[in-house]
N, C-alpha and C positions, 0 to 999 in steps of 0.2 A: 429449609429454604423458604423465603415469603414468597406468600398467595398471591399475585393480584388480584382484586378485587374489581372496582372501577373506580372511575375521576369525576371530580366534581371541580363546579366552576364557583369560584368563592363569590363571586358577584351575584351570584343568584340565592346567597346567604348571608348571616349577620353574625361574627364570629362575639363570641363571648369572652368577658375577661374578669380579671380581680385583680386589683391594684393596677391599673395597667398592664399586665401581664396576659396573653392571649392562650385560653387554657393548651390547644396545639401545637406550644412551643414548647411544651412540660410535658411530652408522651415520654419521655425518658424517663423523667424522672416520678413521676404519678407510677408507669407501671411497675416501676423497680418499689416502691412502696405497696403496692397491690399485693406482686408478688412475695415480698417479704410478712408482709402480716393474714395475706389472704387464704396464697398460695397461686398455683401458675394457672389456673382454671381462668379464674377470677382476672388474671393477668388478661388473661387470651380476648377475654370479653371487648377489650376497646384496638381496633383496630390501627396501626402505625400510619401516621400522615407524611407522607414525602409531597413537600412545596415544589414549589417550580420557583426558576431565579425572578419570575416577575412577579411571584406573589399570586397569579389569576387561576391556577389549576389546582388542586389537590390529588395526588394519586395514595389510592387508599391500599394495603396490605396488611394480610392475616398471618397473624407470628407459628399457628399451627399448617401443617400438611392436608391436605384431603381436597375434594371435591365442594367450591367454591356455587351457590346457588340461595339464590334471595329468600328472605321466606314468601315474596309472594308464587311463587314458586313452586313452592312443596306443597304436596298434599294436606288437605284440614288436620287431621289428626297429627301427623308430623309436626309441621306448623303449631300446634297449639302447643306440644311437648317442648318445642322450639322456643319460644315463648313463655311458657311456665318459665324454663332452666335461665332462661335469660332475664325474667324479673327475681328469682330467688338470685343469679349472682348481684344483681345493682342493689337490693335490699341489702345484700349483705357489706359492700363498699360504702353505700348511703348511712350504713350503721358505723361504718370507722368514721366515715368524714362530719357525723355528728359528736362522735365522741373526739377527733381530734380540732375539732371549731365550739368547745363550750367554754375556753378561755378565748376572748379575741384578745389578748397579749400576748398568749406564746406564743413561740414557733411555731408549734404547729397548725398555729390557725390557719394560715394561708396555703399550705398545701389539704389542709380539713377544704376549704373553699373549691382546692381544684379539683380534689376529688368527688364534691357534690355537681361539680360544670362535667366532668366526663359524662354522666347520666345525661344529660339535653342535649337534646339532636331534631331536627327541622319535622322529620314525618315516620308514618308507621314502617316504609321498605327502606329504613337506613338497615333494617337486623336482617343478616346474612348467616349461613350454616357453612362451615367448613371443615368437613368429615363429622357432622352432627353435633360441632362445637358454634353456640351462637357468638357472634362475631358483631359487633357495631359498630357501623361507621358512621362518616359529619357530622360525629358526637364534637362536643364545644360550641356548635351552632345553632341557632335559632333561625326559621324563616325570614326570608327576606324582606317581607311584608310586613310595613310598619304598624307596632302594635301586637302583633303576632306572638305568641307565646309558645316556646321545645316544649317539645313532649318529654315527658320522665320515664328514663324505661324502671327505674327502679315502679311503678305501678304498672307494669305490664303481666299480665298470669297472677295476679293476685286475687281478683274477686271469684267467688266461684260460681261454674255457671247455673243457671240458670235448672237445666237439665238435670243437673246434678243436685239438688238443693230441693225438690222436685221428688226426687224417686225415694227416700225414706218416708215422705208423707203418703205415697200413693203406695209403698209396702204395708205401710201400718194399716191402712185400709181393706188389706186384702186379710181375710179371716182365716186364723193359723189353725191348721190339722191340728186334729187329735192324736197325740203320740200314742205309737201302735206298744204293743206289749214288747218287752226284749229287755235288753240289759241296762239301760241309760238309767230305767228308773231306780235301779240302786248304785250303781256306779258313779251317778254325782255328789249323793252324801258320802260314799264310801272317800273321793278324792276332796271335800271340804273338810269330812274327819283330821284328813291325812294331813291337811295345810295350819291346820288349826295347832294340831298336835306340833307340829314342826315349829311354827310360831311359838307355840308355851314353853318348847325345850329349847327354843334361842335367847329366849328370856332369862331361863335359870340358866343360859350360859354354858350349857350343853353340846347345842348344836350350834353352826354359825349363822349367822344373821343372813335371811338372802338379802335384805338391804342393807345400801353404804351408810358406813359410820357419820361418815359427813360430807361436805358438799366444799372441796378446798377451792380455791381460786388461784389459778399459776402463780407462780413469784414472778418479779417484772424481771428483766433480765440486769442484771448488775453492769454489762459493760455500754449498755443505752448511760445508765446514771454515769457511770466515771467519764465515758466521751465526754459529755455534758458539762461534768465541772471542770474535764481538763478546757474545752474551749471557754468559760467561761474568768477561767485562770490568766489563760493565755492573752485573751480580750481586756482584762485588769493589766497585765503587764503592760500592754501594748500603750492605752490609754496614758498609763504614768510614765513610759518614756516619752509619749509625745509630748507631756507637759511639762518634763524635766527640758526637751529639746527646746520649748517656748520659752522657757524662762530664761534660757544660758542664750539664747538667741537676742533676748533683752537689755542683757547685762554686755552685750560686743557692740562698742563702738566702730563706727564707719574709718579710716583712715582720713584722716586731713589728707588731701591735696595740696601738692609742690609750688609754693610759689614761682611760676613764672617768669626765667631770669630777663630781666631789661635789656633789649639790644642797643647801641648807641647806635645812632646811623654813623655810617665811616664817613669822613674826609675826603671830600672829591681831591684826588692827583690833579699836581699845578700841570696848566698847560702847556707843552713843549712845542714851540715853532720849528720843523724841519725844513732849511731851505731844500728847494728841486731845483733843476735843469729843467726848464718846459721843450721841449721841443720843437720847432716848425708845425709838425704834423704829426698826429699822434698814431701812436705804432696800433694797428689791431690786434689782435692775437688769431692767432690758427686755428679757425673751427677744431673742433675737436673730434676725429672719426665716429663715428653712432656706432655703438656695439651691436655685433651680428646677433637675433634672437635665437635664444637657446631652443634647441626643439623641447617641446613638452612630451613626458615620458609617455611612454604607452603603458596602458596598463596591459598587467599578466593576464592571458585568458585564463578565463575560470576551468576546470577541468568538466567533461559532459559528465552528468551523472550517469552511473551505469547500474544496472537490475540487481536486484538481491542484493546491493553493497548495506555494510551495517551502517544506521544511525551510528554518528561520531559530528562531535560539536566543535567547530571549528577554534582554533586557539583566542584570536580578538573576538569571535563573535561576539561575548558577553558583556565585553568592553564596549564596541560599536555599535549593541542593541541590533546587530543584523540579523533578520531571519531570513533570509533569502534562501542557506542553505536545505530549509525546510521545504521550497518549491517542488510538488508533487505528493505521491502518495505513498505512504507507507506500511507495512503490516504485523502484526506481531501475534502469536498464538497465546493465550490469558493463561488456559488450564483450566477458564471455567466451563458449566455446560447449563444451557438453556434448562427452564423448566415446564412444562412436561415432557417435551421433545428428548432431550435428554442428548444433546448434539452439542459438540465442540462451539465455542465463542472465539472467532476470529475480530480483533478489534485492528479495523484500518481507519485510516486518517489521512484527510487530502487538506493541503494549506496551499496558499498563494505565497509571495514572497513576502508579507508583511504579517505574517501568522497568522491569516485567516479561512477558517475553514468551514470541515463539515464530516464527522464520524459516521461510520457507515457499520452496521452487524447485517453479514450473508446470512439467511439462512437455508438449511438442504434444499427445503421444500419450494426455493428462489423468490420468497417475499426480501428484503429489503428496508431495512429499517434506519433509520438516518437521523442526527442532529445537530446542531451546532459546534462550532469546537474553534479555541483560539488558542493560540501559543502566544508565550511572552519570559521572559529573564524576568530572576526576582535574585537579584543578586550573582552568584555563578551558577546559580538554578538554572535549568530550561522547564518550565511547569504549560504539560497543557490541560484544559478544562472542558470537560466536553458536557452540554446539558442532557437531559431526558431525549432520547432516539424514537420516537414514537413509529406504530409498524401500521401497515395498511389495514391490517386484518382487525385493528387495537387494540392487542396488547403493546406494550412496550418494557425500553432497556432504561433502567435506571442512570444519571449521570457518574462521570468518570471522570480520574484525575490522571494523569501521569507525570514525573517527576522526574528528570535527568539532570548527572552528572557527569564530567569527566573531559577528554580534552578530544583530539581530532587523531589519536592514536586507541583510545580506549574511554567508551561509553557505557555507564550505566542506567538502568531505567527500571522503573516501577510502577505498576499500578495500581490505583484505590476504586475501588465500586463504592459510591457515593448510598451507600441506602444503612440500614440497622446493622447487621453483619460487618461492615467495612472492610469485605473481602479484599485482599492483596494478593499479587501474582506478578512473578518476574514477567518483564516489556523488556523481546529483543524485537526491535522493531528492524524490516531491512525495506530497501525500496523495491515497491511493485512495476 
């Protein structure tokens, strides 16, 4: 299950890109490359970005378990082991993203690029420990401050210090004893005899070599190459139909248009004189009774909603875009459970009549976590959308989808956790 971390406010940063391309929109796909050539260590090092719908927040998360704390945080000596492990993994990421950016034609250049943007990040307390794995986050951004230049964590723990570089010169200094009498003095020639000998007899091929024959370098993998030519293949086909498709497209002429038949104007009818009878006075005619008005129907009353009845979606609703039957609030149990607390996820939902709302997550201990939420038809869909639930204490609940089907005798429903996982979980939701 993902860590939270903390949130950041993108405005108060300068997000990085290549090609257009804004490296936080490639966490997906940069760590599935990590983890593929690096392994999952190396994966862990960049923390997962969940945006907010407006773009202004960042909520950051650690793909590993454990106990979540800054390195400003930790103790010196922690902290500096912290920091070693976390310049030796970005050296080692910095070393693919140069070898896969020494063509800037391939493919691979452009993720060789993303991979050298995940190392830049605004200051020294982006590096976080969770369960003693360094963790980096509002990696892809640089300081807000124009001119301002990220820091690299790939040069973080690499110089050595100071102290350390220091204490061989101040040993050399100190004047070495006289070794006392005992066994060392013959026991070192005795073990050089010994190696020497073993050398001369791996020579004549005797004994085995303790060093390697040679120094191999892996084979590439063969099914990288064949993807490769098969999409290269398939991008030649593609090409020559289009241009078969242009050329036969050239060669079809448009249909002439009907000539429009000529109407003659008709021949006005000769005029017929009817003699009349005038009368005296001319006759009126009979008002005509006025029709009685039809009374206007009344409409059916709606029936009262009542407690615990299931979600079921009315038969026109879908058709008449009505959501009215949505008015009030509803509940449904997920099956997930909070983390650390480790407590049942209760997802309710309150809408007005025109699907709009606001998501609510109980928890035991009676904080109150709450977000946005609207319902809408996306066809015979009823889909609602709820954002980031943020909680008083700060943590918070990632956004959620839910998705129904069905008529006003039988409803189904589903939910999405909107984060890396895309946890799903039956939604029976009934009224509260």
């Amino acid at each position: 299950m993902s860590v939270f971390l903390l949130t950041s406010q993108r405005n108060a940063m300068r997000a990085l890109a290549s090609q257009g391309i804004f490296a936080t929109d490639c966490h997906a796909q940069v760590s599935s490359i990590i983890a593929q050539h690096l392994g999952p260590a190396h994966a862990a090092l960049i923390a997962e970005p969940q945006h907010d719908p407006g773009q202004q927040r960042i909520d950051w998360y650690a793909s590993v378990d454990g106990t979540a704390t800054p390195v400003s945080a930790l103790p010196a000596e922690e902290a500096e082991r912290l920091r070693a492990r976390a310049g030796e993994l970005a050296r080692d990421i910095l070393h693919l993203s140069e070898q896969w950016g020494k063509d800037a034609q391939s493919r691979e250049a452009l993720a060789g690029q993303m991979l050298a943007l995940v190392l830049q990040h605004p200051q020294e307390d982006d590096l976080w420990s969770v369960g003693g794995q360094p963790v980096l986050v509002n990696w892809g951004f640089a300081p807000g401050a124009v001119g301002a230049m990220p820091q690299d964590l790939s040069r973080m723990g690499g110089a050595i210090p100071v102290a350390a570089a220091a204490a061989p010169a101040a040993a050399a200094a100190v004047p070495v004893a006289a070794a006392g009498s005992g066994c060392l003095g013959w026991l070192l020639p005795l073990l050089l005899a010994l190696l020497l000998l073993w050398l001369l007899l791996a020579a004549l091929g005797i004994l085995p070599s303790p060093l390697p024959a040679s120094c191999l370098r892996p084979a590439a993998d063969p099914r990288l190459d064949q993807a490769t030519q098969a999409a290269e293949k398939q991008r030649s086909e593609l090409e020559e139909l289009l241009r078969q498709l242009r050329e036969k497209a050239l060669l079809c002429k448009p249909p002439q248009p009907k000539p429009e038949p000529k109407h003659e104007p008709a021949k006005p009818d000769p005029e017929v004189v009817t003699p009349q009878l005038v009368p005296d006075k001319p006759i009126e005619p009979a008002p005509e009774p006025k029709p009685e008005p039809k009374p206007e129907p009344k409409p059916e009353p709606k029936p009262e909603p009542r407690k615990n009845e299931d979600l079921n979606i009315p038969a026109d609703a879908a058709k008449k875009n009505d959501l009215s039957f949505l008015e009030g609030c509803w509940q449904s149990d997920t099956g997930l459970f909070s983390h650390p607390s480790n407590t049942p996820i209760i997802a309710e939902y309150c809408f007005d009549k025109k699907g709009q709302g606001r998501r609510f997550v109980r928890e035991e201990n009676g904080q109150v976590c709450s977000g946005p939420a609207t319902a809408r038809f996306e066809g015979n869909r009823l889909v609602w959308r709820a954002g980031t639930a943020p909680c008083p204490r700060g943590n918070q609940y990632v956004p959620q989808q839910v998705q129904c089907t069905g008529n006003d005798k039988s409803t189904r429903c589903q939910g999405v956790e909107q984060s890396k996982r895309n946890l799903r979980w039956k939604a029976d939701f009934k009224r509260k």
